[in-house]
Backbone as numpy.savetxt, mean C-alpha at the origin, in Angstrom:
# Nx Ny Nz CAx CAy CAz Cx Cy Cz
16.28 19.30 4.24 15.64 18.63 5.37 14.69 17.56 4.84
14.87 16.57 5.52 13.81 14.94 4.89 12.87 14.99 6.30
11.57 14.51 5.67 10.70 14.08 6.38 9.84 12.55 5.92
9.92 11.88 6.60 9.24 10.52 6.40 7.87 10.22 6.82
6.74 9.85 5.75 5.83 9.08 6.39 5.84 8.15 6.11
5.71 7.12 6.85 5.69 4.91 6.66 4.59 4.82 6.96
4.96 3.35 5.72 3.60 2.70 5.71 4.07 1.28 7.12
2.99 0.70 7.11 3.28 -0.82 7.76 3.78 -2.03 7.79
4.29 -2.18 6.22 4.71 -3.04 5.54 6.35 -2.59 6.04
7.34 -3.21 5.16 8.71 -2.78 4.90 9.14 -1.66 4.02
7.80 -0.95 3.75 8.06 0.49 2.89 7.79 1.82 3.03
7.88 2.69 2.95 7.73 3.93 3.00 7.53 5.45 2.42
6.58 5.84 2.38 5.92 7.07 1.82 7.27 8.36 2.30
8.41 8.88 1.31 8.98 9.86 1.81 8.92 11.24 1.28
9.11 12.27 2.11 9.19 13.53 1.16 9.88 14.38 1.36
10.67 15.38 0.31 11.60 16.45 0.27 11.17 17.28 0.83
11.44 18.22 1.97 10.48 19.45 2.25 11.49 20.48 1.35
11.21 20.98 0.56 12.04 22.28 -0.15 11.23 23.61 -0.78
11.33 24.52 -0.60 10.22 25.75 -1.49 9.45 24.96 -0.62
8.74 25.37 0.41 7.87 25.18 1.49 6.23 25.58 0.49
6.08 26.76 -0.50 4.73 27.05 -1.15 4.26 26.00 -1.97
5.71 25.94 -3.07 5.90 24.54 -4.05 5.49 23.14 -3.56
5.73 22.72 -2.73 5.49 22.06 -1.58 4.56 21.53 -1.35
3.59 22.29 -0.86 2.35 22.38 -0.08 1.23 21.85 -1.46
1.78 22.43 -2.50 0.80 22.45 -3.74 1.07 20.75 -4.37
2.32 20.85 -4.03 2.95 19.14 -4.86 2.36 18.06 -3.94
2.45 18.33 -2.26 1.79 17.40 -1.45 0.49 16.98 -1.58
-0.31 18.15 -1.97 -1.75 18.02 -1.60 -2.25 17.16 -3.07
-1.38 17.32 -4.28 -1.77 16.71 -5.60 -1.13 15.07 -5.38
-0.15 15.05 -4.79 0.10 13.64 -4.07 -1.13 12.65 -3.26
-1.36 13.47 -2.28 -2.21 12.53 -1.35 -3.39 12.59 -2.32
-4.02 13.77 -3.23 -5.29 13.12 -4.40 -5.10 12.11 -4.89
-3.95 11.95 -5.65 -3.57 11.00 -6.57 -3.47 9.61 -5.69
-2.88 9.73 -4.56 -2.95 8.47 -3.73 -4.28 7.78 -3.43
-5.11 8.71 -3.37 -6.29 8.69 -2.63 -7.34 8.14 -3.66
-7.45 8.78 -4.49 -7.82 8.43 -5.99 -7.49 6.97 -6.99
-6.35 7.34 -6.83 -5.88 5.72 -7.45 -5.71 5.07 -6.57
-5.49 4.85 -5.79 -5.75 3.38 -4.36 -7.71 3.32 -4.34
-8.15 4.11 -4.02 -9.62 4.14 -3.89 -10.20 3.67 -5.12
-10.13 4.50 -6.22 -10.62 3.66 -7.48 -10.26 2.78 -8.20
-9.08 2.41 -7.77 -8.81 1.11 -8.37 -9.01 -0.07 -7.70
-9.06 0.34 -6.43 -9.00 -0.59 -5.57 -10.72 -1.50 -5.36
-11.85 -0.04 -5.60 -13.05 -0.35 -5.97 -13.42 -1.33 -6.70
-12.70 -0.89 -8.06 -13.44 -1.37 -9.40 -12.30 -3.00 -9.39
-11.57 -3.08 -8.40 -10.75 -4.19 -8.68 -11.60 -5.12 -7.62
-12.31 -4.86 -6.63 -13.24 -5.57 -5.71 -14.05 -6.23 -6.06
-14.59 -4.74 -7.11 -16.57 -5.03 -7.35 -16.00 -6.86 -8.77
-14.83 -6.19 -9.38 -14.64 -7.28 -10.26 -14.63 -8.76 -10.01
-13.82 -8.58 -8.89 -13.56 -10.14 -7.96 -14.82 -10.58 -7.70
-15.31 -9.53 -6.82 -17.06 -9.95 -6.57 -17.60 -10.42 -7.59
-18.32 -9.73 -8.54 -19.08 -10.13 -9.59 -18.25 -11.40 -10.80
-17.12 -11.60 -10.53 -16.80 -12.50 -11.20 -17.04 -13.90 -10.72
-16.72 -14.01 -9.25 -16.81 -15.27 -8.37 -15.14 -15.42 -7.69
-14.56 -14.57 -8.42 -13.02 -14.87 -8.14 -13.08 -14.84 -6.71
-13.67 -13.59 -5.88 -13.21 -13.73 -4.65 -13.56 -14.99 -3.32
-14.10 -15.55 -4.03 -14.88 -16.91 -3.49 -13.60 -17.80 -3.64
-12.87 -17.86 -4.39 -11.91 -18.67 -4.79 -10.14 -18.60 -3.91
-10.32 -17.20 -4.03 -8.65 -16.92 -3.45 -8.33 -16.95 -2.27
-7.22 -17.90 -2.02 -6.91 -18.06 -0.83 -5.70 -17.21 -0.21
-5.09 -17.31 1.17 -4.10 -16.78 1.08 -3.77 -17.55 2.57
-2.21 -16.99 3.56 -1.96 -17.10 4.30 -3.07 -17.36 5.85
-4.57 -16.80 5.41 -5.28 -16.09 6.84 -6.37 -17.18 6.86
-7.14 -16.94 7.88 -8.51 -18.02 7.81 -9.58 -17.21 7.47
-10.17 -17.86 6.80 -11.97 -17.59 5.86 -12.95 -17.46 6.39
-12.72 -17.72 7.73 -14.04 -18.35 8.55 -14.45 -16.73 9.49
-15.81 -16.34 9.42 -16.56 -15.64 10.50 -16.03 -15.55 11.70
-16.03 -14.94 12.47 -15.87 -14.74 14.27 -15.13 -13.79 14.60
-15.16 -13.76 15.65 -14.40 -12.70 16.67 -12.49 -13.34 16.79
-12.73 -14.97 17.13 -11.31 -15.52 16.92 -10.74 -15.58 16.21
-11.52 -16.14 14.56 -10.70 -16.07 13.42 -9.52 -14.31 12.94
-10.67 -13.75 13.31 -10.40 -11.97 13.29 -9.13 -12.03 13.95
-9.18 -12.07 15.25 -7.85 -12.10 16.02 -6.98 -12.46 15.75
-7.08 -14.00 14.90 -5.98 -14.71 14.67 -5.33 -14.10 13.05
-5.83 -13.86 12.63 -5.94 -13.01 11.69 -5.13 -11.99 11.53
-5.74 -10.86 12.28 -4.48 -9.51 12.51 -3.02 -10.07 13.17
-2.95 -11.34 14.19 -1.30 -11.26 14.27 -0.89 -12.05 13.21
-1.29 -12.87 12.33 -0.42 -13.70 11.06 -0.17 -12.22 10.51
-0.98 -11.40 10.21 -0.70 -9.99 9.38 0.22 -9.32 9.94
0.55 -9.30 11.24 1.83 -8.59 12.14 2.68 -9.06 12.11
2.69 -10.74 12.86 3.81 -11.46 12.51 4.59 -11.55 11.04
3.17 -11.30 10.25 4.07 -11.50 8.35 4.99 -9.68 8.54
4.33 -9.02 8.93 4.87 -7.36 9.01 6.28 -7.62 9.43
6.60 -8.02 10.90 7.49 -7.92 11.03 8.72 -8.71 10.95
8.32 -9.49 10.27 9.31 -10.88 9.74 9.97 -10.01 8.35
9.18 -9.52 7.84 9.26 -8.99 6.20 10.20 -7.70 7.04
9.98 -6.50 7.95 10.86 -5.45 8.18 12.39 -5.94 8.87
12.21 -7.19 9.74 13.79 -7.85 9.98 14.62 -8.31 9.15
13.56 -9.13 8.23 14.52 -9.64 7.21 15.49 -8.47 6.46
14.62 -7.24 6.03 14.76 -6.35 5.25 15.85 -5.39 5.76
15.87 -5.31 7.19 17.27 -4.86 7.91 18.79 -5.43 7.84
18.47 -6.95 8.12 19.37 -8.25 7.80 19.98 -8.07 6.45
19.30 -8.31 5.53 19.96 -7.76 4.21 20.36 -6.60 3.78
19.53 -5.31 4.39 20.48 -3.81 3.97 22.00 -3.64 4.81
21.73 -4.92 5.63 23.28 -4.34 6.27 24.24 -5.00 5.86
23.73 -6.06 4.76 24.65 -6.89 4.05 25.49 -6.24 3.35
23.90 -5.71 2.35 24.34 -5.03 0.88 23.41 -4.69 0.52
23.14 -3.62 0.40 22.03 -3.24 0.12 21.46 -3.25 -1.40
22.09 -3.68 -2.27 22.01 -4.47 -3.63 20.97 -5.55 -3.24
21.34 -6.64 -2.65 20.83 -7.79 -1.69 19.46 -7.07 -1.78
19.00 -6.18 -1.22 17.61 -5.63 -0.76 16.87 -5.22 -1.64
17.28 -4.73 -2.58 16.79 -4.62 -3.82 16.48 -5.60 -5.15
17.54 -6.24 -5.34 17.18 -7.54 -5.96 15.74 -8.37 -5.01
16.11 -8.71 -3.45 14.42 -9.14 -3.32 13.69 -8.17 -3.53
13.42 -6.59 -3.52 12.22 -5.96 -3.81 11.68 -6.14 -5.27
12.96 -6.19 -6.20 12.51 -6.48 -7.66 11.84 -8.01 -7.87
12.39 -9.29 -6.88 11.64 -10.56 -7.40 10.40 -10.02 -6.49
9.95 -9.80 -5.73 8.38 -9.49 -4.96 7.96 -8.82 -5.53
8.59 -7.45 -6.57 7.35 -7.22 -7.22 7.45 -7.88 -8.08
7.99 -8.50 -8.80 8.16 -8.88 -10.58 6.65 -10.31 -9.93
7.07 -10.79 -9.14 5.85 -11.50 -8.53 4.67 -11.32 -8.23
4.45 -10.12 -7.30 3.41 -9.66 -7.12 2.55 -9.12 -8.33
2.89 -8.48 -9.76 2.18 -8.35 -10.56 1.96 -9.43 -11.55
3.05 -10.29 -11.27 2.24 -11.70 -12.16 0.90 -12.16 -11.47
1.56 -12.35 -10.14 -0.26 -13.02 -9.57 -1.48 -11.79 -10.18
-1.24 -10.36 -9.74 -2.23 -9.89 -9.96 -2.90 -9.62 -11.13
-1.90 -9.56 -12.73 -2.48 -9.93 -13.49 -3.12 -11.10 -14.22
-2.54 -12.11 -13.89 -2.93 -13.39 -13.31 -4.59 -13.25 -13.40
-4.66 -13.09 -12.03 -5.93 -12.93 -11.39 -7.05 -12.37 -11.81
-6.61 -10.98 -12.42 -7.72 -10.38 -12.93 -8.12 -10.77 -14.79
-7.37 -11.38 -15.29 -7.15 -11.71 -16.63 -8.62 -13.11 -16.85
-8.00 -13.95 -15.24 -9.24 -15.05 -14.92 -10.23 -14.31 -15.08
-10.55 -13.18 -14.10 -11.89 -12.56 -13.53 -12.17 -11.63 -14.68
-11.52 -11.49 -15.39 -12.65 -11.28 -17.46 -12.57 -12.33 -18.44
-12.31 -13.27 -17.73 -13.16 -14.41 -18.66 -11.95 -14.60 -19.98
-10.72 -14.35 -19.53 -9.53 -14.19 -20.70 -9.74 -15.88 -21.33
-9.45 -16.10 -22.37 -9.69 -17.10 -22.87 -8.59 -18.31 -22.69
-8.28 -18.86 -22.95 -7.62 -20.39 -22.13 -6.02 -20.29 -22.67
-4.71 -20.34 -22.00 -3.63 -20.18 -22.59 -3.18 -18.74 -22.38
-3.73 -17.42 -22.13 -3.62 -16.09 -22.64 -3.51 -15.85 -21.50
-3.96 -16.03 -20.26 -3.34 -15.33 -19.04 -2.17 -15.32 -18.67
-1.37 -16.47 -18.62 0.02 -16.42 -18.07 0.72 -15.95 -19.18
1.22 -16.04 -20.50 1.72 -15.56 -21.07 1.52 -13.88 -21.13
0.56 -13.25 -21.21 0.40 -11.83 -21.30 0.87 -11.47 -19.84
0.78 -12.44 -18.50 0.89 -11.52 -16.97 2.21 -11.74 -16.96
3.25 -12.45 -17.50 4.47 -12.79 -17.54 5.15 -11.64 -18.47
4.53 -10.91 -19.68 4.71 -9.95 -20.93 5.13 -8.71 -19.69
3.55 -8.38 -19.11 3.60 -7.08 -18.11 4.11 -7.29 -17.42
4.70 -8.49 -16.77 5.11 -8.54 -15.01 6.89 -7.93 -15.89
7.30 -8.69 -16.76 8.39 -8.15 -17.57 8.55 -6.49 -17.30
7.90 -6.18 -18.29 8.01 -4.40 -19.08 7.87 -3.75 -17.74
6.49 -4.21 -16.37 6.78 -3.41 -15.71 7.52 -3.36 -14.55
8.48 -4.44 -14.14 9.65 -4.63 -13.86 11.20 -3.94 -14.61
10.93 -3.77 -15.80 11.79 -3.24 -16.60 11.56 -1.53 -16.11
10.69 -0.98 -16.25 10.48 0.56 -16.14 10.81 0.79 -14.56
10.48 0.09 -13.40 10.70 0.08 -12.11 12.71 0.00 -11.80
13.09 -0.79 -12.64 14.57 -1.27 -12.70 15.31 0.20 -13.00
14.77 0.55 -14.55 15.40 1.28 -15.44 15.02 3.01 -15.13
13.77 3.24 -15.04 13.16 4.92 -14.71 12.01 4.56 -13.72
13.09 4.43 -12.64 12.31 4.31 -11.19 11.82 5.90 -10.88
12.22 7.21 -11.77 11.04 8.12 -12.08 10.00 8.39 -13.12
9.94 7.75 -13.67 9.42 8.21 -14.73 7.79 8.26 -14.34
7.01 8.88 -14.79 5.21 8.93 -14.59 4.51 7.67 -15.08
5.24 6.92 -15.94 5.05 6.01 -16.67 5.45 4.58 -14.97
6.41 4.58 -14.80 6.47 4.01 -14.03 5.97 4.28 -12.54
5.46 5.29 -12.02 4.56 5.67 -10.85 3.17 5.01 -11.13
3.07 5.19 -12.35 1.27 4.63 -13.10 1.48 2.97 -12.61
2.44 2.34 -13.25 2.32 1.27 -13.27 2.49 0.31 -11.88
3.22 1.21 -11.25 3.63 0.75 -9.55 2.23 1.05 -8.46
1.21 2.21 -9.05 0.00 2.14 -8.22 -0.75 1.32 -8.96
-1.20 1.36 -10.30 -1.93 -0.17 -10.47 -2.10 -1.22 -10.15
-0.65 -1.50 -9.94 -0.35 -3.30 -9.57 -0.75 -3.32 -7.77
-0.19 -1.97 -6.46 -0.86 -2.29 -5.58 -2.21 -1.66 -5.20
-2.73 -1.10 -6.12 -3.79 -0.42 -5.56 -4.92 -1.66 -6.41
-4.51 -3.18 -7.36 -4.93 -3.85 -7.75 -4.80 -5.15 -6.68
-3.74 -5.09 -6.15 -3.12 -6.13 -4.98 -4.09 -6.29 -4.07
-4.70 -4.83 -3.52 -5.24 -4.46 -2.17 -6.62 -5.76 -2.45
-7.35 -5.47 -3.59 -8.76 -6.44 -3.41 -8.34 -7.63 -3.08
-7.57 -8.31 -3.96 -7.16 -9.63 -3.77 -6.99 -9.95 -2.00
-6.23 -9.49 -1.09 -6.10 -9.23 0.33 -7.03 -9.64 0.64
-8.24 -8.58 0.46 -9.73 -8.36 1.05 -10.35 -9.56 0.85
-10.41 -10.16 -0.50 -10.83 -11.44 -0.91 -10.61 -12.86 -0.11
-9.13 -12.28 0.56 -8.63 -14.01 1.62 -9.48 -13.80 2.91
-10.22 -12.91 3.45 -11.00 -12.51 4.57 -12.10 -12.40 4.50
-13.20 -12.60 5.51 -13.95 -11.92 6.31 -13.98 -10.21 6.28
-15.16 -9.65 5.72 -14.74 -8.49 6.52 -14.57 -8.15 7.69
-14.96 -8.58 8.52 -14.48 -8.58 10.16 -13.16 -8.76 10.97
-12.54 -9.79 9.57 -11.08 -10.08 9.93 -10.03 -9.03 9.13
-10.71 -8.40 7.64 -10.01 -7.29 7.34 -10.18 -6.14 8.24
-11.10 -6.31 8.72 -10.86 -4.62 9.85 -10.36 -4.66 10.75
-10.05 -6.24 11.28 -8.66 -6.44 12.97 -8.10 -6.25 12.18
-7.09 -7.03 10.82 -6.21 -6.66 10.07 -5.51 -5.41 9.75
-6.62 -4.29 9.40 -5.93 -2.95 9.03 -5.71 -2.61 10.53
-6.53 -2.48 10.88 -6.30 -1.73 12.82 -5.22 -2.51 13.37
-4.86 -3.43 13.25 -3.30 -4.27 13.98 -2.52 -4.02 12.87
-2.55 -3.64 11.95 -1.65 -3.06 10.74 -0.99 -1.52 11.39
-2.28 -0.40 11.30 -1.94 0.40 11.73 -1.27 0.48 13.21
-1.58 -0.05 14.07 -1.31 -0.49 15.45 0.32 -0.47 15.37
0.82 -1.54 14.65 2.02 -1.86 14.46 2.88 -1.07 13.69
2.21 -0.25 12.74 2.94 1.05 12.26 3.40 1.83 13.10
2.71 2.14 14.22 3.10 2.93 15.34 4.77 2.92 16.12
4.49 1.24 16.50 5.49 0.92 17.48 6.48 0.57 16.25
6.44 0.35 15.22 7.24 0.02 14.21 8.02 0.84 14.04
7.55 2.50 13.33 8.15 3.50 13.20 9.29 4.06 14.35
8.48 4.74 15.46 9.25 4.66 16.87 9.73 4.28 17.98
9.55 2.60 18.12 10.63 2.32 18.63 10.81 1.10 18.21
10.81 0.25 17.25 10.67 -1.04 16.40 11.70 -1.29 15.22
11.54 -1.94 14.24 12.69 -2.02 13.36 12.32 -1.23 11.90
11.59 -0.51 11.56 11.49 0.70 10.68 12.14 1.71 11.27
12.10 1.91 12.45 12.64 3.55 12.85 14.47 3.06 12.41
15.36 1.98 12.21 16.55 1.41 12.05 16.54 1.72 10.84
15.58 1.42 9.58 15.62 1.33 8.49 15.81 2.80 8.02
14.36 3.68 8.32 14.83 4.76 8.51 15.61 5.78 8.65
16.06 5.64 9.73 17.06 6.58 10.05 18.54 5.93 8.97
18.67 4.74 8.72 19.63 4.27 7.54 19.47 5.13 6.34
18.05 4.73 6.13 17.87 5.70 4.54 17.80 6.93 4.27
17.27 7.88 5.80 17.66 9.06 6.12 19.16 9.23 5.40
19.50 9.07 6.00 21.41 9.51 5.85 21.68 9.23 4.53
21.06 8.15 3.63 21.34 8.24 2.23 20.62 9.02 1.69
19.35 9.38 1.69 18.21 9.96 0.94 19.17 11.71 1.01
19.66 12.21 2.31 20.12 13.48 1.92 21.46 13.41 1.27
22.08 12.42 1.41 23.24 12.41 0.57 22.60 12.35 -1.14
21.74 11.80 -1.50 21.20 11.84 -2.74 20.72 13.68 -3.00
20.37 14.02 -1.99 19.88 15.39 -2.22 20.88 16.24 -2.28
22.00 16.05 -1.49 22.85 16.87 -1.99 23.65 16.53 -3.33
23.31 15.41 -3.75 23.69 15.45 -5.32 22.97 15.81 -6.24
21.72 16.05 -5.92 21.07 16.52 -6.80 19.80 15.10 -7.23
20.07 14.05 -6.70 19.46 12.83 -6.90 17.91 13.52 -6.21
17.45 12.39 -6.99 16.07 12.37 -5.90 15.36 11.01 -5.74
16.02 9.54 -6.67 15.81 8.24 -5.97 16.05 7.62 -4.86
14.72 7.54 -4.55 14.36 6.80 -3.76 15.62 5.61 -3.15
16.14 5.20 -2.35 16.97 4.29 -1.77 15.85 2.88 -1.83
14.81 2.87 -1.22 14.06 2.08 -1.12 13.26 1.62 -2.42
14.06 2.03 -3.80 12.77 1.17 -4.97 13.31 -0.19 -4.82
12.26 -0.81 -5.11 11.01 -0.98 -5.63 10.05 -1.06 -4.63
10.56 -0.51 -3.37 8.74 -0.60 -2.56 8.24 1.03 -2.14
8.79 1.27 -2.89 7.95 3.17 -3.14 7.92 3.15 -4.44
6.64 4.46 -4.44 6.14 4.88 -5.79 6.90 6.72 -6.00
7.63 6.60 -6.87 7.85 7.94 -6.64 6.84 9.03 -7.74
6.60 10.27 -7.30 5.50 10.76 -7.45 6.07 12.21 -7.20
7.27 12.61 -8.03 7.81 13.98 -8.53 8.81 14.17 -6.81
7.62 15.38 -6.22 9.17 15.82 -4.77 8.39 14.49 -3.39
7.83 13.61 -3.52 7.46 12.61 -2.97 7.36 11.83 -3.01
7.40 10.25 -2.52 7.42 8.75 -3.06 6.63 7.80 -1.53
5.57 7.17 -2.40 4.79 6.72 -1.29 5.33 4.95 -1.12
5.02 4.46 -0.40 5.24 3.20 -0.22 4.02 2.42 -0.62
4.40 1.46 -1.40 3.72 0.32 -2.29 2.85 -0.04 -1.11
3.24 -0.14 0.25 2.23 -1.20 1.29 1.34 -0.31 1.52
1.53 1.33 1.74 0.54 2.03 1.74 -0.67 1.56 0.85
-0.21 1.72 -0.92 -1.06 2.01 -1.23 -2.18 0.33 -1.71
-1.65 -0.35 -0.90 -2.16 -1.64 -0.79 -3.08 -2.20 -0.06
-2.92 -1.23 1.52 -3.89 -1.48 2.36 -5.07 -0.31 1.89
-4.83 1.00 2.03 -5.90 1.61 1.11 -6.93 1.09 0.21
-6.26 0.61 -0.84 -7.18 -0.26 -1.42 -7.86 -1.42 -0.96
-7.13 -1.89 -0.40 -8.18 -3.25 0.35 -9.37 -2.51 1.03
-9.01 -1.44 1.40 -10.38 -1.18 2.40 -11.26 -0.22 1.94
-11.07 0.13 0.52 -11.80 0.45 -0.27 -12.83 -0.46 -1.45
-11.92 -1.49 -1.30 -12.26 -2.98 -1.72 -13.42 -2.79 -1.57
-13.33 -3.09 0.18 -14.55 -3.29 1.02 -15.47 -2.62 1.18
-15.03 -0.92 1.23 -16.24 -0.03 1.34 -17.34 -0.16 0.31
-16.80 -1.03 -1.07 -17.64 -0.28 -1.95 -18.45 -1.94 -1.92
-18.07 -2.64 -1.72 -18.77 -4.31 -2.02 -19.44 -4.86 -0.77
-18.94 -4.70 0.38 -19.76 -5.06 1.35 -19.94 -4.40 2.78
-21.19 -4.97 2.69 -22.06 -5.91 2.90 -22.80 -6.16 1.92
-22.94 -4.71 1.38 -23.46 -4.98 -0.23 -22.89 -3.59 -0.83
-23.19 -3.57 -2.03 -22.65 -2.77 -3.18 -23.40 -1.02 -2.85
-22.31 -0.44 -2.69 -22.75 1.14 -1.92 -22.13 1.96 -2.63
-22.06 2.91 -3.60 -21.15 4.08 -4.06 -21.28 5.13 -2.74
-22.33 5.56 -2.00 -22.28 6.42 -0.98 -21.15 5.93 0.22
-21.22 4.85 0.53 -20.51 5.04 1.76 -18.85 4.15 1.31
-18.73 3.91 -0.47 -17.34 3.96 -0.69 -16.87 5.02 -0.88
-17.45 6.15 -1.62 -17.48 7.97 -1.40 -16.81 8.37 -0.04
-17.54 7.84 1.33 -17.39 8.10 2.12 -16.23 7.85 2.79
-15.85 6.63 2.75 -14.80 6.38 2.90 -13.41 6.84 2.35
-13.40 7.27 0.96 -12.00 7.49 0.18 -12.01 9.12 0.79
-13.27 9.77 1.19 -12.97 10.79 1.69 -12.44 10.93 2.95
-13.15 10.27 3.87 -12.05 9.79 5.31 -10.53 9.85 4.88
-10.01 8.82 3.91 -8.79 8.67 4.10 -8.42 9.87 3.65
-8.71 10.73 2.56 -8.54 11.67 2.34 -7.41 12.60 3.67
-8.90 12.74 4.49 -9.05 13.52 5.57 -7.68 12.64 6.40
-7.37 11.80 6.60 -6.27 11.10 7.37 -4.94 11.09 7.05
-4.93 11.51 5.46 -3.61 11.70 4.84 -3.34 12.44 4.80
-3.85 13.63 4.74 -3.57 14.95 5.20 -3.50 15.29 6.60
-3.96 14.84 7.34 -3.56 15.17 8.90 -1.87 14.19 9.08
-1.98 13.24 8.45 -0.94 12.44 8.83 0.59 13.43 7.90
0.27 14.27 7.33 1.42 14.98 6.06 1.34 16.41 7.45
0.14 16.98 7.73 0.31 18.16 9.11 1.33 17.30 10.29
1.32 15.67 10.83 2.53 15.77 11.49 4.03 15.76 10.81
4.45 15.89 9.81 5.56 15.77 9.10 6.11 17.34 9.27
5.39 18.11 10.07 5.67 19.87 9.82 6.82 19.79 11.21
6.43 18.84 12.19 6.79 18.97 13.63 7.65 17.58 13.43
7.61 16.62 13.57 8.81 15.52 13.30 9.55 15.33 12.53
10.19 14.06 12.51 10.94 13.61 11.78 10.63 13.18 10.46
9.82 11.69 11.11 8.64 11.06 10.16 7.78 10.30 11.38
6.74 9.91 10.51 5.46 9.68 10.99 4.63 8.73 10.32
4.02 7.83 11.14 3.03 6.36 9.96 2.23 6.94 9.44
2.33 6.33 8.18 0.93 6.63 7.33 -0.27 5.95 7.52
-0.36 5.32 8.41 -1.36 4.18 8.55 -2.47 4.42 9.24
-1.96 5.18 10.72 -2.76 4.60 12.00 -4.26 5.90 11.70
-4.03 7.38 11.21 -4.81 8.36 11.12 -5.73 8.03 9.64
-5.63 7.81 8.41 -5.96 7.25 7.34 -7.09 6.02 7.83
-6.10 5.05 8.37 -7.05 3.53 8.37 -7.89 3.82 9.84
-7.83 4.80 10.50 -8.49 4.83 11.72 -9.75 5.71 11.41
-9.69 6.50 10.67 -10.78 7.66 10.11 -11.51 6.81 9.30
-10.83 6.08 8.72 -12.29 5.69 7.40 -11.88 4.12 7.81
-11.64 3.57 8.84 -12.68 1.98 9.21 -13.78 3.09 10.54
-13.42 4.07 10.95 -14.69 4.58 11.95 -15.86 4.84 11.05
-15.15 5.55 9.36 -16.21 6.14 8.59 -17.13 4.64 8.26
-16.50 3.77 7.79 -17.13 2.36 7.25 -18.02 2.00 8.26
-17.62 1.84 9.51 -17.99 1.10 10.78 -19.74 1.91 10.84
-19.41 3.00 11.54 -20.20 4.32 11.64 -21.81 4.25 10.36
-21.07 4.27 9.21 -22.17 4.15 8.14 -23.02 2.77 8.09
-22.40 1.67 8.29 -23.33 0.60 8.34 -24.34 0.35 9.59
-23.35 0.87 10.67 -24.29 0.97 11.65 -25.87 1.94 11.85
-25.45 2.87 11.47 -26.34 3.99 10.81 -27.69 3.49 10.11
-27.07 2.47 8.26 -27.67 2.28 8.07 -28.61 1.33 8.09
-28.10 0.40 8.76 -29.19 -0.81 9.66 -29.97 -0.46 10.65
């Protein structure tokens, strides 16, 4: 029996239910490890941007600017990018699903050039040495994702790169416009999953994922945008928005270890309620219980402490 939790993006957090005790023990060391490495990396990849100046610098798709409108306008470029990225991603699995994979391998082989890129600037790497070394890693860890899409070695390297991704995000915004952002993120996870174009994808990879199980397989259909993580595999967008909003907990308004604490424990608390509906459905977003608990926890604490 398969049970799914999705993220918001075009990817998805899935898991084997088997040995129901085994299980319970493998899940709960999952959502730590998620929770943990999205949260602390996602921290120490913030506070870096911050204190370097980088995040002053990076731009992206969204607007920079303060307000209530920019915010707005904001969360639908982030929806509209959502669901442009889950159609396309249908369009091509029904091609060939080769097709779908080759783009997941150039987006990531991409996505970790920029991000080492980025952070190579934000320590002061010396002139010439960034692109050649983010081009070295974007390589090898494209190679391990290609080649031992299980290996621990390659789970390490697939939460680094998005639980490193997430600050950069945070950096193209406002915090005001990252918190419409995650909340119309999660929002759209919702209608995405059940009645939108993930629940299509889904139920597709359903039907392969147990055909893999009855071979004895346990890859993922969907690499390269899951992390697999032994009898579970989370989705890369998961652990992307996590981090962004851990980004944030820990850097602003200003620099807080208490109420970034606070926060990685929220999600904590949300990933585990969101793994209790997987007992009764099918599958279920990873998004809306996680990013709804700890932007109330974020929200809640600043208010508090002003």
């Amino acid at each position: 029996m398969l049970k799914y939790v999705t993220c918001s993006a075009v990817m998805s957090l899935n898991v084997t239910v088997a040995a129901k005790g085994r299980m319970r023990k493998n899940v709960f060391k999952t959502q730590l490890s998620v929770v943990l490495g999205a949260g602390l990396l996602g921290g120490i990849g913030g506070l870096l941007l911050h204190v370097s100046g980088m995040s002053e610098i990076i731009e992206g798709p969204f607007i920079k600017e303060e307000g209530a409108a920019p915010a707005a306008l904001n969360a639908l470029i982030l929806v509209a990018l959502l669901l442009i990225g889950a159609l396309l991603l249908i369009t091509i699995s029904r091609v060939k699903l080769m097709f779908m994979k080759i783009l997941g391998f150039f987006s990531f082989f991409t996505a970790t050039f920029i991000v080492c890129l980025t952070y190579l600037y934000a320590l002061s790497a010396p002139p010439y040495v960034p692109e050649p070394i983010s081009l070295l890693i974007a390589v090898m860890t494209l190679y391990l994702v290609a080649a031992h899409p299980l290996s621990p070695a390659t789970a390490a390297a697939q939460m680094c790169i998005g639980s490193l991704l997430g600050p950069l995000i945070a950096s193209m915004v406002p915090s005001s416009s990252l918190l419409a952002m995650l909340v119309a993120a999660a929002l759209y996870d919702v209608f995405s999953v059940y009645k939108g174009p993930l629940k299509a994808l889904l139920d597709q990879f359903t039907e392969h994922r147990e055909e893999s199980v009855e071979k004895k397989t346990r890859t993922s259909p969907l690499i390269p945008f899951t992390i697999n993580l032994g009898d579970a595999a989370i989705g890369m967008g998961d652990v992307v928005f996590y981090s962004s909003l851990s980004s944030l907990a820990l850097t602003t308004p200003s620099l807080d270890p208490a109420r970034f604490t606070l926060v990685l424990a929220s999600m904590f608390v949300g990933l585990r309620l969101t793994f209790k509906l997987l007992e009764k459905q099918r599958y279920a977003p990873a998004l809306p219980l996680p990013i709804a608990i700890s932007v109330a926890a974020y929200t809640l604490y600043n208010l508090v402490k002003s």
